[in-house]
C-alpha positions as CSV (number, residue, x, y, z in Angstrom):
1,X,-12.4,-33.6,0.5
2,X,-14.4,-33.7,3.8
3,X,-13.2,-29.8,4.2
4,X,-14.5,-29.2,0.7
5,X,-17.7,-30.6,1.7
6,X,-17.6,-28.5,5.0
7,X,-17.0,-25.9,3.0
8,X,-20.1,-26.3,1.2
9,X,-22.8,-27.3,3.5
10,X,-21.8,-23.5,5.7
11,X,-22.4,-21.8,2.4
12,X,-25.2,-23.2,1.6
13,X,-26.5,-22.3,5.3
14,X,-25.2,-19.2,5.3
15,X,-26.3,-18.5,1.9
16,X,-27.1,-14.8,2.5
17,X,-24.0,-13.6,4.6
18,X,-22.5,-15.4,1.0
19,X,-24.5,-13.2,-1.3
20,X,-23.9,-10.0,1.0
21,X,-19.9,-11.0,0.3
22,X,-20.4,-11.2,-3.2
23,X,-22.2,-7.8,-3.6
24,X,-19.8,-6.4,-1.7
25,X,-16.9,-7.3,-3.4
26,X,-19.0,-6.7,-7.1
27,X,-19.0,-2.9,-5.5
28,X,-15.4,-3.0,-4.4
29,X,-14.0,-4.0,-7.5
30,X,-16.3,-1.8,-9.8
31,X,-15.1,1.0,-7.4
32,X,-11.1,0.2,-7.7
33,X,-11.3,-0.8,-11.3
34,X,-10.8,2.8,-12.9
35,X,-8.0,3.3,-10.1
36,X,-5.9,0.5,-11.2
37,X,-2.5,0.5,-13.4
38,X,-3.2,-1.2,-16.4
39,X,-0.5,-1.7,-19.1
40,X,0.3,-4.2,-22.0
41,X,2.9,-5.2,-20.2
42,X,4.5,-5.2,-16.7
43,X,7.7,-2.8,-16.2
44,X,10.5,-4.1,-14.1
45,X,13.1,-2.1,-14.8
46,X,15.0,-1.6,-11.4
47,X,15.7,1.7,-10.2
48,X,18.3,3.4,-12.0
49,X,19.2,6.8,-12.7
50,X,21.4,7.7,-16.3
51,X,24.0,10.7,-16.4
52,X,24.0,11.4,-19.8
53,X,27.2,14.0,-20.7
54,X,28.3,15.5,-24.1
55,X,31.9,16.4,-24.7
56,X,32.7,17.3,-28.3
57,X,36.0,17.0,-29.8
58,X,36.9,13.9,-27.7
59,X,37.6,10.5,-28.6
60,X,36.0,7.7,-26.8
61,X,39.3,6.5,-25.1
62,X,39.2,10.3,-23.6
63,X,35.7,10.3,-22.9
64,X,36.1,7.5,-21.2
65,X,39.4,8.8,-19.3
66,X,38.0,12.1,-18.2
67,X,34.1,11.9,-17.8
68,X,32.9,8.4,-17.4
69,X,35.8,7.1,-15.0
70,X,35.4,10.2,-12.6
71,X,31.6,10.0,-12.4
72,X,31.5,5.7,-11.7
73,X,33.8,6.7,-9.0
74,X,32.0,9.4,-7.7
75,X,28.8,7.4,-7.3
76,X,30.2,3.9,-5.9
77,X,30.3,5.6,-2.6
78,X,26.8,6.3,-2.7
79,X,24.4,4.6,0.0
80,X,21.9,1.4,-1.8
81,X,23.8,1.6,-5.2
82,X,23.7,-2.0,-6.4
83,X,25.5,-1.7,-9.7
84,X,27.4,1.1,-12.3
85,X,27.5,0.8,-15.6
86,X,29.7,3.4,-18.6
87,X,29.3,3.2,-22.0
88,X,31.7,5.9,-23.5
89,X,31.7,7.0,-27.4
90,X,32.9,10.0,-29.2
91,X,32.1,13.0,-27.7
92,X,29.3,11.1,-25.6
93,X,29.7,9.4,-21.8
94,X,26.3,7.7,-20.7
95,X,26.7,6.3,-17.2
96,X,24.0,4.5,-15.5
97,X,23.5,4.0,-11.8
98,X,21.8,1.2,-10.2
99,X,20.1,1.3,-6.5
100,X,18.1,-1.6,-4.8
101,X,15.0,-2.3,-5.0
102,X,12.3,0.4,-3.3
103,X,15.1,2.9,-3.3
104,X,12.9,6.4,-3.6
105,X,13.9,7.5,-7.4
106,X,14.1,11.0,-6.2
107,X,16.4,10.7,-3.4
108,X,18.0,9.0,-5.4
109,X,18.6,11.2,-7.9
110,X,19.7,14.0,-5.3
111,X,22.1,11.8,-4.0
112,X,23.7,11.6,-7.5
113,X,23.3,15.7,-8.3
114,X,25.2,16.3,-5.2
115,X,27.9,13.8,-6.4
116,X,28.4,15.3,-9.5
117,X,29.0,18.4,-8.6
118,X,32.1,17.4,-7.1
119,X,32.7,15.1,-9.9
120,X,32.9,17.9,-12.1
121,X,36.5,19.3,-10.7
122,X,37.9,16.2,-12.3
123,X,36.7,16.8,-15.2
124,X,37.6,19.6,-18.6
125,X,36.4,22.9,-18.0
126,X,32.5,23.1,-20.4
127,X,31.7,19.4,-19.6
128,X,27.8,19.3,-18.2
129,X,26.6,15.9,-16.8
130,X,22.7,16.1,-17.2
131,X,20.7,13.0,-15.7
132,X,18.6,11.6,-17.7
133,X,14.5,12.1,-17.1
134,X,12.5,10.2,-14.5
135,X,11.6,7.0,-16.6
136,X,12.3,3.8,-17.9
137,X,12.6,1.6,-21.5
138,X,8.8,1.6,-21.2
139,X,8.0,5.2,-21.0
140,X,7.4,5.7,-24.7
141,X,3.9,6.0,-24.1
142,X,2.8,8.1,-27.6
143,X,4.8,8.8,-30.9
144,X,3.3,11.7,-33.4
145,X,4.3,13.2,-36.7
146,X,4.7,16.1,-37.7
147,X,3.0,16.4,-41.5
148,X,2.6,19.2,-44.1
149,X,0.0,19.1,-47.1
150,X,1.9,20.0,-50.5
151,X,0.1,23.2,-51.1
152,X,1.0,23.8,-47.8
153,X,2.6,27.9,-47.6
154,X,4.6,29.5,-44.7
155,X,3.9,33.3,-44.5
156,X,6.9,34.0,-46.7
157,X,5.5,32.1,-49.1
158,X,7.9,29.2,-49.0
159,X,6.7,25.7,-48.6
160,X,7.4,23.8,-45.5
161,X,10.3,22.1,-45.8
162,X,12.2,20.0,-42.7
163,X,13.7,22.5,-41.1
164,X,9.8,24.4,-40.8
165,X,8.2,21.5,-39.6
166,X,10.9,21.1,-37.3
167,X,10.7,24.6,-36.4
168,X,7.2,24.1,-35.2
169,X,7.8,20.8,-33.6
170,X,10.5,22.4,-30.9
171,X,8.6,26.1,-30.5
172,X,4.7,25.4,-30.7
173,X,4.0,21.7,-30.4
174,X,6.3,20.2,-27.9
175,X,6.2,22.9,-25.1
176,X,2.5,22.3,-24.7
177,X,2.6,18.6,-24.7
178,X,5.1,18.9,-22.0
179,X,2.3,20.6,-19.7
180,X,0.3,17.1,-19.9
181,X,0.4,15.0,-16.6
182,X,2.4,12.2,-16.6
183,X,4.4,13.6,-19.3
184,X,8.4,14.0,-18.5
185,X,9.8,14.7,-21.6
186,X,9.0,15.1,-25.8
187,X,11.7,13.9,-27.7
188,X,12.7,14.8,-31.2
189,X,13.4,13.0,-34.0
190,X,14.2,14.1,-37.7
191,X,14.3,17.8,-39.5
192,X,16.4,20.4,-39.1
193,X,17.2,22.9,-36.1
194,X,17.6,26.0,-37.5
195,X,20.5,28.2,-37.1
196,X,21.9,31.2,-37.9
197,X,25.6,30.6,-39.4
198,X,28.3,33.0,-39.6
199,X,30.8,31.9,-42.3
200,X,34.1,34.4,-42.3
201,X,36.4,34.9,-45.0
202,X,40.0,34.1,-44.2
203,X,41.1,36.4,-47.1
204,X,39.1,39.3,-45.4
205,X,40.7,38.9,-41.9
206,X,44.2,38.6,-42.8
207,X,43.5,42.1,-45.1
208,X,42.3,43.3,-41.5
209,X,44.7,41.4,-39.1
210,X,42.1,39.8,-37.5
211,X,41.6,36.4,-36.2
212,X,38.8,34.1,-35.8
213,X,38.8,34.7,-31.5
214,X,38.6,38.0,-32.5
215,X,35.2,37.5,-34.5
216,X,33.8,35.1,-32.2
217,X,34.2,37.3,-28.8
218,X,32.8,40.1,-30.7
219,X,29.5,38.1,-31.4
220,X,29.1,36.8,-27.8
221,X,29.6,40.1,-26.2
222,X,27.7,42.0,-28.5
223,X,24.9,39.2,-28.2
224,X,23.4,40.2,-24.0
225,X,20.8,42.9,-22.5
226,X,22.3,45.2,-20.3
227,X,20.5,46.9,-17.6
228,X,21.9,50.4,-16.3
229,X,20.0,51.1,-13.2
230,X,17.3,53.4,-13.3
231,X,16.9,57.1,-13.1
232,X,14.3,58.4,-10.3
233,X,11.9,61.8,-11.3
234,X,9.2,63.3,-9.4
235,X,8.9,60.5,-7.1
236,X,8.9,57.7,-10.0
237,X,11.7,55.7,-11.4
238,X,12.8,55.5,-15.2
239,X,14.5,51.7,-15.6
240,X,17.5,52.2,-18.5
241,X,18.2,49.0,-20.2
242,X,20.1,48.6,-23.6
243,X,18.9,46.0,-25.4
244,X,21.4,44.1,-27.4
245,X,20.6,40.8,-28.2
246,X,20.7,40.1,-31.9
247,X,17.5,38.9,-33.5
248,X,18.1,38.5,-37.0
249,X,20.8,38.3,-39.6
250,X,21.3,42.0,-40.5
251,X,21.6,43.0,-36.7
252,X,24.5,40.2,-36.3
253,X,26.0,41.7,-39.3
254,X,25.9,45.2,-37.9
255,X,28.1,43.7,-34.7
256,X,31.5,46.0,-34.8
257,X,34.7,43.5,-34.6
258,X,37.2,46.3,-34.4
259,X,38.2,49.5,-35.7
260,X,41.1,50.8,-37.8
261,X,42.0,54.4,-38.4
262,X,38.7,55.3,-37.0
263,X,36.7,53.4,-39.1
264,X,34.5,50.5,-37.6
265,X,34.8,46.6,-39.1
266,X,31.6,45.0,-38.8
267,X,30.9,41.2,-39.3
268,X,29.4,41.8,-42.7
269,X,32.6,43.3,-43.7
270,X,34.5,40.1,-42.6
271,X,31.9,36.9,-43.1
272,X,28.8,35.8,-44.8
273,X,25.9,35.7,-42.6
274,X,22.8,33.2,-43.3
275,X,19.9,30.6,-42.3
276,X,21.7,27.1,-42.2
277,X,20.8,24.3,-40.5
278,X,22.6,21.7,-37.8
279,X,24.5,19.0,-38.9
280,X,22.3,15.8,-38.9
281,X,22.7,12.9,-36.4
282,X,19.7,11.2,-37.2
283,X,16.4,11.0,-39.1
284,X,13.1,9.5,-39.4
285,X,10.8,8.6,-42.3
286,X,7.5,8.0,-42.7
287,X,5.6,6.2,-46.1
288,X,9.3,6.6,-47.6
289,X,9.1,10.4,-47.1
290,X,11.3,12.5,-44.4
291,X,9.2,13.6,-41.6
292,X,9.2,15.2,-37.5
293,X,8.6,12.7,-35.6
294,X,7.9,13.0,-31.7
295,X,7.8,10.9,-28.8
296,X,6.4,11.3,-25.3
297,X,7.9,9.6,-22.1
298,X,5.8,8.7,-19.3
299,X,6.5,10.1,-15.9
300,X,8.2,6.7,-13.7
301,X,5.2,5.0,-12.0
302,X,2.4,6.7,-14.3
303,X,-0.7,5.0,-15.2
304,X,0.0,5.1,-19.4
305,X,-3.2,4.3,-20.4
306,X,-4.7,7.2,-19.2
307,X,-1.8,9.4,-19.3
308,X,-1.5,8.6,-23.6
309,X,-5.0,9.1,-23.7
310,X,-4.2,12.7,-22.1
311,X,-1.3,13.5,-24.6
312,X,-3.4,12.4,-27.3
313,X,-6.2,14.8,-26.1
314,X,-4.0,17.5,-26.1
315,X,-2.3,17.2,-29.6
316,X,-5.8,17.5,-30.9
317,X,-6.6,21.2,-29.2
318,X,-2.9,21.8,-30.6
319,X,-3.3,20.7,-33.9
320,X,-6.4,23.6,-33.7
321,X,-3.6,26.4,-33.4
322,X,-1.2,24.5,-36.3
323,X,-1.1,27.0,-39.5
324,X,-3.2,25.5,-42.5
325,X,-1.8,22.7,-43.7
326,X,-0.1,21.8,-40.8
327,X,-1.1,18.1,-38.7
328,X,0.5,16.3,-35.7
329,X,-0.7,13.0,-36.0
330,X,-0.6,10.0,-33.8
331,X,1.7,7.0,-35.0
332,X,1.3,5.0,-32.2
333,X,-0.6,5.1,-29.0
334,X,0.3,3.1,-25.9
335,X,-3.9,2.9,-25.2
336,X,-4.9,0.7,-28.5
337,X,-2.2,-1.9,-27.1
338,X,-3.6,-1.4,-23.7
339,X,-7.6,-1.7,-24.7
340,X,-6.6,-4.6,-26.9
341,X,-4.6,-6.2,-24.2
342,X,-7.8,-6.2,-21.5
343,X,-10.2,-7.3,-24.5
344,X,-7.8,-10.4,-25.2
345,X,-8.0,-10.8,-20.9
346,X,-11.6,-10.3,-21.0
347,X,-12.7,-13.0,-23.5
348,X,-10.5,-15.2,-21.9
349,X,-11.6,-14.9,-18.3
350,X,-14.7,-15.3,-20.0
351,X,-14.5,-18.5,-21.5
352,X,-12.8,-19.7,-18.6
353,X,-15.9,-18.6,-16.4
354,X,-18.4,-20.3,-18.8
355,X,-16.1,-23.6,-18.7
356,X,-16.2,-23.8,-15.2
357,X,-19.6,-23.1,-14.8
358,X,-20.1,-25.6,-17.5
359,X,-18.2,-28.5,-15.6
């Protein structure tokens, strides 16, 4: 009590040094306020990278066998790793790898490349490990749809069904909101990737004695530019390419399989070719109706107020270049949880002010 009072009696005496402090710190604070991290909610995920690696065709006790086994032990040798985690399902090994606390994320995460490409000799021949982006659980900052009005048209005159809107979401929408700072990754949700789907007819390549290898190698190698050097003239060179990457269904049906008695078999002699589209694994809905829905994931250590305030900035100047009929609209935004977050903190450091002020 007697320091209290001490306190007191050199404030009061040095009652202008006090109100030079309290200006200055008024300054400071309104300085450093724009400049701080502010979030609904604190993140304290540790640092972890994930190795995320597709394998189809295998069961999970093989997944587990030949792709998550090799890659834990690849990475226990690894300096500051606290913890390694597997979860293995069909056709999918997700391995997670834990570091302590104020490990750099980066070094990190070259650590782990470096590990895997030696972990990828133990493994089937195709397999890809792919780590995951730099983020954590928090980082879905922004989610958008991806909506068409019903007298909506695409230039053939068809309406927009799934597979357009999806169409737009993974050609026109998502590469520019990947440009956004802060912004790691846009994920996709719902719709249908299209595809261009070759269908033979067994009936057609037994009547040719030809196989299904056969029809498949003649697609890939028929499917690459080739370049062919150049031919020099009068001081000035003349590149030769051959261009022979397919581009739409009647140049894949044009592709020569093989030839009998001089005459060529083409793929439209052996299959149907056609639009189709991927086979689902997921979905989203929106008001009961199917919709493109599309999420953005925050950078590790970004500021997500300001950087879902960026993302939300851009999808308007994109939703300027959508054809007619066409909106990406926001379905959540990680900024009205922050803003109403620092109201709530606002009225209650002001009540608490005015209380003890009061007593």
């Amino acid at each position: 009590l007697i320091m209290l009072y001490k306190l007191i009696e050199i404030a009061i005496e040095k009652r202008l040094l006090v109100l030079l402090g309290l200006v200055a710190t008024v300054i400071a604070s309104w300085v450093m306020l724009p400049k701080l991290n502010l979030d609904a909610f604190p993140d304290v995920t540790n640092v972890q990278v994930t190795i995320n690696t597709e394998a189809e065709g295998l069961a999970a006790e093989e997944v587990e066998k030949l792709i998550s086994y090799p890659v834990e032990a690849a990475m226990y040798a690894l300096p500051a790793v606290t913890e390694v985690r597997s979860l293995s399902r069909t056709g999918l090994s997700l391995v997670t790898v834990v570091f302590a606390q104020g490990t750099d994320i980066y070094f990190a995460r070259n650590l782990i490349n470096e590990r895997l490409q030696q972990a990828k000799s133990d493994m089937p021949s195709g397999i890809e490990p792919v780590m995951g982006p730099v983020a954590t659980g928090l980082g879905e900052i922004f989610h958008y749809a991806v909506h068409a009005d019903k007298d909506a048209l695409q230039p053939n005159g068809e309406e927009y069904d799934s597979t357009a809107l999806r169409t737009l979401q993974d050609w026109v929408i998502r590469p520019q909101l990947r440009l956004v700072p802060g912004v790691t990754e846009i994920n996709t949700i719902g719709g249908f990737e299209k595809e261009f789907h070759i269908t033979p007819e067994p009936a057609q390549l037994l009547a040719f004695d030809l196989t299904f290898d056969h029809l498949v190698d003649a697609i890939e190698n028929n499917n690459a530019n080739v370049g062919a050097g150049y031919i020099e003239k009068n001081g000035e060179q003349y590149l030769i390419r051959a261009p022979g990457q397919v581009a739409d269904i009647a140049a894949i049906e044009q592709v020569i399989v093989a030839h009998k008695d001089g005459v060529p078999i083409t793929v439209a002699d052996l299959a149907d070719v056609g639009f189709g589209k991927q086979l689902r694994t997921g979905a989203a809905t929106r008001d009961g109706e199917e919709t493109v829905l599309g999420t953005a994931v925050m950078l590790l250590g970004g500021n997500s107020r300001s950087v879902s305030e960026a993302v939300s900035a851009k999808l308007v100047e994109i939703n300027k270049t959508l054809p007619e009929g066409i909106t990406a609209e926001p379905v959540y935004n990680r900024t009205v949880l922050v803003d109403k977050t620092i109201a709530t903190v606002q009225k209650n450091l002001l009540e608490g002010a005015v209380l003890v002020v009061g007593v």
